[in-house]
C-alpha positions as CSV (number, residue, x, y, z in Angstrom):
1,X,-40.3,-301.4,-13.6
2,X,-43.7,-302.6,-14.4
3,X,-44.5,-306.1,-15.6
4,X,-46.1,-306.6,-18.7
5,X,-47.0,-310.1,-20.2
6,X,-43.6,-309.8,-22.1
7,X,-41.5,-309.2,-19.7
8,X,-40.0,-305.6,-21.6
9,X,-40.6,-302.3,-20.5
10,X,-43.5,-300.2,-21.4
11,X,-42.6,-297.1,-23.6
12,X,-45.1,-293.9,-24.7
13,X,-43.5,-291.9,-27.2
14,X,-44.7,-289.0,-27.6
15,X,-44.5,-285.9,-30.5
16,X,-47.0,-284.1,-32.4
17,X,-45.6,-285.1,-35.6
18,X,-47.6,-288.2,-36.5
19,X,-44.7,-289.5,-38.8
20,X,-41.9,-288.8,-35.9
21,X,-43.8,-290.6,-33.4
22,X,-44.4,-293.6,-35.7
23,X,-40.9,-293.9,-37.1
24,X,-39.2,-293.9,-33.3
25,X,-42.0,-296.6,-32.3
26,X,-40.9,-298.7,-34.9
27,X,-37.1,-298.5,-33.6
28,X,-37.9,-299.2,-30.1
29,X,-41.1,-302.0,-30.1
30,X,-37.8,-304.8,-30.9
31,X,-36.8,-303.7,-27.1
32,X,-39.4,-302.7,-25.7
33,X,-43.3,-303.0,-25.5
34,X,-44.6,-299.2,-27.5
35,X,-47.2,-297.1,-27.1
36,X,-47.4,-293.8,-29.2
37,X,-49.6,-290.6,-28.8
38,X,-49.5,-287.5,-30.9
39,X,-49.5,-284.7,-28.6
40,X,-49.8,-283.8,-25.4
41,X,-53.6,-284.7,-24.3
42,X,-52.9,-288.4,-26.3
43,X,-50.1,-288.6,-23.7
44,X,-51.7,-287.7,-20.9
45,X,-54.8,-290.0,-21.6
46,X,-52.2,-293.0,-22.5
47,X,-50.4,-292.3,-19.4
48,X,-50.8,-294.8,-16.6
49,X,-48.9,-297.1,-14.1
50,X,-48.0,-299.6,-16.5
51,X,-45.8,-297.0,-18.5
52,X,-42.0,-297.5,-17.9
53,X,-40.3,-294.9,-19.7
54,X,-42.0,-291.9,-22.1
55,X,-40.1,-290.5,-24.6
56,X,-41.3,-286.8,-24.6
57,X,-41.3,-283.8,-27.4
58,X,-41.5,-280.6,-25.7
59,X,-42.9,-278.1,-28.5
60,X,-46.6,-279.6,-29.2
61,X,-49.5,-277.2,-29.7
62,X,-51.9,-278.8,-27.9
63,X,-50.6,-278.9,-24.3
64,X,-46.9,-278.4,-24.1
65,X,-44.0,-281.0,-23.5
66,X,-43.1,-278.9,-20.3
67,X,-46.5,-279.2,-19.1
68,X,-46.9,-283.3,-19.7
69,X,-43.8,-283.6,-17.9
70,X,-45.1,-281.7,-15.2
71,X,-48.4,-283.5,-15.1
72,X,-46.6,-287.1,-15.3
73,X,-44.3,-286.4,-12.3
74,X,-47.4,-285.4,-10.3
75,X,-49.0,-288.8,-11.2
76,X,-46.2,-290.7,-11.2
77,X,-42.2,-290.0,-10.1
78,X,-40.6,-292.7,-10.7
79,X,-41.3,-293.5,-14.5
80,X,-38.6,-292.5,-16.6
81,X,-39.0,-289.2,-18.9
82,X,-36.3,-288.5,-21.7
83,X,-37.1,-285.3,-23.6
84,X,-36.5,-285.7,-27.2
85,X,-36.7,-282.1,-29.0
86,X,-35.8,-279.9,-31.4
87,X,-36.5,-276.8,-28.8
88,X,-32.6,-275.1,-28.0
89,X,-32.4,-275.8,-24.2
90,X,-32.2,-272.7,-22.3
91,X,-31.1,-272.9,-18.5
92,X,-35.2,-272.7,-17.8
93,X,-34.5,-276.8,-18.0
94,X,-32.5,-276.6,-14.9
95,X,-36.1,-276.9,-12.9
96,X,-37.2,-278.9,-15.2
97,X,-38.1,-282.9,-13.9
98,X,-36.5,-285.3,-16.7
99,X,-34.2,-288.0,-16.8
100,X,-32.2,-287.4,-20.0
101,X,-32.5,-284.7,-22.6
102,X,-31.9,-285.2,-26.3
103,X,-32.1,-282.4,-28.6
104,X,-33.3,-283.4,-32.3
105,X,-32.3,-285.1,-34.9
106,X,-31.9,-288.2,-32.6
107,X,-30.5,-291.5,-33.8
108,X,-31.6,-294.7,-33.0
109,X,-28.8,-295.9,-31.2
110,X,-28.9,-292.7,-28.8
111,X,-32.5,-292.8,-28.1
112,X,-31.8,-297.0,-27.4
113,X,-28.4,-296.1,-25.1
114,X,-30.7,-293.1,-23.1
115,X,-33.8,-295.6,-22.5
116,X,-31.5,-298.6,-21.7
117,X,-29.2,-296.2,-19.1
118,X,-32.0,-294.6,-17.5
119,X,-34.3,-297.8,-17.2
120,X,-31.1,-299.7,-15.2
121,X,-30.4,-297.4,-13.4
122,X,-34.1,-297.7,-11.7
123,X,-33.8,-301.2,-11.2
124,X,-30.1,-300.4,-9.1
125,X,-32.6,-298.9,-6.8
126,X,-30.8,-296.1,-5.6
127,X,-32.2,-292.7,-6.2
128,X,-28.6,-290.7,-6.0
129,X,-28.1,-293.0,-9.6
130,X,-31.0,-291.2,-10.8
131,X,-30.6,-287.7,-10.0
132,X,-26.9,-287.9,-10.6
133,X,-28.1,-288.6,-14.2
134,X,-30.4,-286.3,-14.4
135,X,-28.5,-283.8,-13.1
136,X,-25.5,-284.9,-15.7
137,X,-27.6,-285.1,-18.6
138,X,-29.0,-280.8,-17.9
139,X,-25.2,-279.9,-17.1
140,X,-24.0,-281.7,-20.9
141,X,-26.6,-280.5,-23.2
142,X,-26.5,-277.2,-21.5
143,X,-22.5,-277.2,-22.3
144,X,-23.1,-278.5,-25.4
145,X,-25.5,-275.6,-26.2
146,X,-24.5,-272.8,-24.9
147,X,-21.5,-270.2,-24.2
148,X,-19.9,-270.4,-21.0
149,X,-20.7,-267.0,-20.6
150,X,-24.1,-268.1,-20.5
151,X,-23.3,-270.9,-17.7
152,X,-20.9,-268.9,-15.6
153,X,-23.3,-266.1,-14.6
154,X,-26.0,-268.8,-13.6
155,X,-26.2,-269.6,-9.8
156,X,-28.6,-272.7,-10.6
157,X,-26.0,-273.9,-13.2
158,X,-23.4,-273.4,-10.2
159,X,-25.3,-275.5,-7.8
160,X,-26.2,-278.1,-9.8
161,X,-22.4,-279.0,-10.8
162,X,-21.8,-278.8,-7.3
163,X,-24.4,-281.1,-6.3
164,X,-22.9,-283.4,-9.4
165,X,-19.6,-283.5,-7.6
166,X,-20.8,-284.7,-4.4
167,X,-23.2,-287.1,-5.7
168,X,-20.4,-288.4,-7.9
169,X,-18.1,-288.8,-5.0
170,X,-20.3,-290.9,-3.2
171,X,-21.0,-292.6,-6.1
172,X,-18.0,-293.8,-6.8
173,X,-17.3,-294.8,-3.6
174,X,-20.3,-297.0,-3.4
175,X,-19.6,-298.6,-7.2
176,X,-16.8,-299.7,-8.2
177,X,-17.6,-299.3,-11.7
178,X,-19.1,-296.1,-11.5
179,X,-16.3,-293.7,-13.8
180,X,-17.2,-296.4,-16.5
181,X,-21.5,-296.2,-16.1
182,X,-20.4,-292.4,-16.3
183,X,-18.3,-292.5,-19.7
184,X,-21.2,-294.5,-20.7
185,X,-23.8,-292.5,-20.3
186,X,-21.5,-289.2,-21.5
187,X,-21.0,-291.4,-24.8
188,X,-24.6,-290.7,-25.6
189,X,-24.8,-287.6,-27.9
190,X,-27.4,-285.1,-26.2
191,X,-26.4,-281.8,-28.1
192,X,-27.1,-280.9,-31.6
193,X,-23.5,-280.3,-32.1
C-alpha cells in the first residue's frame, strides 16, 4: 500500500455520473484518503502510483470501464480495482482483471467491506489471497446473475471454479482462519438480487 501523509489508503472513484462519483466519495474520505474523476480519461489522468484502490464504473461514454481497467493493470498490477456497475455481468468478465465486482445500487457498507477485504488482503502479501478473491468474487455475481444453464455450458466458468478449489485448499491449509475471511468476504452483497 502506498504511504500518504495520513497514513490511509489512496481511493479514485470513478463514474460518469458527476452526482454518483461525489456521493460515494463522501462515504469513503472518513476511511480513506479520495480522489474522484468523472469518466474514463479523468481516471486515467488521476491515475498514478500513489493510488491504492479505484473504484471503477464500467459503462462511461468517454473511454469505457473495461478499457480503464485494462489500461490501469498495464501501468500498475497490484492496485486494487473493484468494479462498481449497473452493466448485467455476462461471462465476458471471466477475462476480465478486477478484484471484486459489485453490480449497482451499492450500499455503503458493501462498497466499505469490498475496499477493506481487498486492501488486507494485499498487505497479507500473498498473491494466491488475491486471485482466490478475485476469482470468488466473478464465480458469485456470475451465480447471482445468471441461470446455471448459462454457467454449465461455459468451459471458462468450469476452470475457474476449479482453480477456486485448489487455491482454497491450500488456502486453508496455510490460514487457519481462512473459511471465516471466506464467509466474510461472501457476506458482501455483489448481485443485484
Amino acid at each position: 500500500m502506498s504511504s500518504n501523509t495520513s497514513g490511509r489508503a489512496t481511493v479514485l472513484v470513478v463514474d460518469d455520473e458527476q452526482r454518483v462519483a461525489d456521493v460515494q466519495a463522501l462515504t469513503l474520505q472518513h476511511n480513506y484518503e479520495t480522489r474522484v474523476a468523472y469518466g474514463g480519461r479523468e481516471a486515467l489522468e488521476k491515475f498514478d502510483e500513489s493510488v491504492d484502490a479505484v473504484v471503477l464504473d464500467r459503462r462511461m461514454p468517454d473511454i469505457h470501464g473495461d478499457e480503464v481497467l485494462a489500461r490501469i493493470r498495464e501501468r500498475d498490477d497490484d492496485t486494487v480495482v473493484v468494479m462498481m456497475t449497473a452493466v448485467d455481468p455476462d461471462l465476458n468478465i471471466l477475462e476480465m482483471e478486477f478484484d471484486d465486482y459489485l453490480t449497482k445500487p451499492v450500499d455503503a457498507e458493501t462498497l466499505h467491506s469490498s475496499l477493506e477485504r481487498q486492501l488486507d488482503t494485499r498487505q497479507a502479501d500473498d498473491p494466491r489471497l488475491t486471485e482466490f478473491f478475485s476469482i470468488v468474487s466473478k464465480l458469485d455475481v456470475l451465480e447471482s446473475e445468471l441461470p446455471p444453464s448459462a454457467l454449465d455450458d461455459s468451459e471458462e466458468y468450469a476452470e475457474l471454479e476449479r482453480r477456486a478449489e485448489t487455491l482454497g485448499g491450500e488456502l486453508d491449509a496455510a490460514y487457519d482462519d481462512f473459511e471465516e475471511i471466506v464467509d466474510t468476504f461472501r457476506d458482501i452483497g455483489r448481485g443485484s438480487s
